[in-house]
N, C-alpha and C positions, 0 to 999 in steps of 0.2 A: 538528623533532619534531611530529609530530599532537597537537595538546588534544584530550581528551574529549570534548568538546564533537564533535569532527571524526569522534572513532569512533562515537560513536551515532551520528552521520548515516550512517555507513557500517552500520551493524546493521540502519541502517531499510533503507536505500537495498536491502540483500541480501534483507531480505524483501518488500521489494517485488520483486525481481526474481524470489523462488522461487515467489512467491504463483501464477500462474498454471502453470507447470509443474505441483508437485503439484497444484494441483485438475484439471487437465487429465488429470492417471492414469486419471481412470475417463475412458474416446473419447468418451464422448457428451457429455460438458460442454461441448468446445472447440466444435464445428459447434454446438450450442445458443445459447452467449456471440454467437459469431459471428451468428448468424442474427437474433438480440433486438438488435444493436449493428446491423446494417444497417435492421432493423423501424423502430428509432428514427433512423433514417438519421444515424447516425455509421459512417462510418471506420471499418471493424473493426482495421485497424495504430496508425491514433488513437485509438481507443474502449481497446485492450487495453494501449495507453504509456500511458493516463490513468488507468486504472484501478489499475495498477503504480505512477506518483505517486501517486497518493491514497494507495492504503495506506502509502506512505514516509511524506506527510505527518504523516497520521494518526497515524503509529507515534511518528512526531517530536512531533509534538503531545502527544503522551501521556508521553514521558519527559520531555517539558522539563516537564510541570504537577509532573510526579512527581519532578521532580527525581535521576531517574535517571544514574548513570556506565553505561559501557561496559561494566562486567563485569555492572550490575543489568540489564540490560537484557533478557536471555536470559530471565528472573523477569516481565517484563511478559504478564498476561495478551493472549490472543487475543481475547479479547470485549470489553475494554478497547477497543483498539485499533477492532473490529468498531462499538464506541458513538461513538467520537469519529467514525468515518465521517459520520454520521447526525445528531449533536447540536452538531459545533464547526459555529461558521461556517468562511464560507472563507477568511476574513482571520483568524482564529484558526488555522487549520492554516497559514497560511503565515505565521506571527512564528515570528523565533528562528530561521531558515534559517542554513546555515553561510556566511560571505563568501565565500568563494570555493567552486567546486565543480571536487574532484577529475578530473570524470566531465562530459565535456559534454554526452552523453547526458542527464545528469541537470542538469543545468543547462538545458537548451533543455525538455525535459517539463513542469521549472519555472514556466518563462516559457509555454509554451501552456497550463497549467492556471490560472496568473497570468490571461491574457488571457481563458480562458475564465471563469472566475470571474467577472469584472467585466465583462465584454461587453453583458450586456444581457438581455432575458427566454427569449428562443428559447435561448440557449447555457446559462445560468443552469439552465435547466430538464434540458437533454441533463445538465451538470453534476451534476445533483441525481436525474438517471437512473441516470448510474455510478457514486454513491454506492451505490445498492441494491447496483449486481454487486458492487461491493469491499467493500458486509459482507458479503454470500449468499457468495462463495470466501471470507473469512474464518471466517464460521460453518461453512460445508464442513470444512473442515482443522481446526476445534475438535470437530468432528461425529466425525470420524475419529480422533483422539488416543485413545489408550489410557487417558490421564489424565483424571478429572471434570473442573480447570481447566486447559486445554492452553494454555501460554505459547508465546511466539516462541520460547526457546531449544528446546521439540518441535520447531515448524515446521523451525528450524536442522536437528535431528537426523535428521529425516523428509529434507530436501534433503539433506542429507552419504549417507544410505542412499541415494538416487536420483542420487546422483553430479552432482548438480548445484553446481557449486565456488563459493564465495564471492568 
């Protein structure tokens, strides 16, 4: 049986995944990210997995303060999420991670934001680079919501309409 605990990691884990899709709807975003992420000389296939963790972190960071379940989760604001980018450390976004991971994928992203995190000033900094892109696509997809405060469970509804599967 999954604990709750295992389903919010999986609510985050999905919006990080959608995260870069919908902002990518409008073409000019993705060859932009891209171009800014080689400028700072990252990896744009590294630069766009780390940015996709981060928002998981972040999102995880933000329901564990809040003490959110799986079904509250969908209620979590997107600018919440957008602040913790920006204001938790990096050992604040990563307590409270689930033991094991599902998704190795998502376990290995883990471990090189892990390493990047703590590595030293040059990484530290790239790190503190793709914070900006993952609140600027968070603030995008709140920019675009129909609703004055657009939660994750919009972001959900917005990927369900875009056929993008959980």
């Amino acid at each position: 049986m999954t604990s709750d605990h295992d389903m919010v990691w999986r609510r985050c884990a999905y919006l990080g995944r959608v995260l870069l899709p919908l902002v990518d709807q409008e073409p000019w975003r993705r060859p932009r990210r891209r171009e800014s992420l080689r400028d700072r000389g990252i990896d744009t296939a590294v630069g766009e997995r780390l940015i996709e963790i981060f928002a998981v972190l972040a999102a995880h960071a933000v329901a564990l303060d809040a003490s959110l379940s799986a079904a509250e989760f969908d209620g979590l604001p997107l600018l919440a999420v957008a602040e913790a980018v920006t204001c938790k450390r990096d050992f604040e976004l990563l307590a409270g991670l689930p033991d094991t991971f599902a998704d190795v994928r998502e376990e290995q992203a883990v471990n090189v934001f892990r390493l990047c995190a703590y590595a030293g000033h040059r990484t530290g900094v790239q790190v503190f680079r793709l914070s900006g892109e993952v609140r600027h696509a968070l603030a995008v997809l709140a920019a675009h919501s129909p609703t004055r405060s657009s939660t994750c469970g919009d972001v959900f509804r917005r990927a369900a309409e875009a056929g993008l599967a959980p």
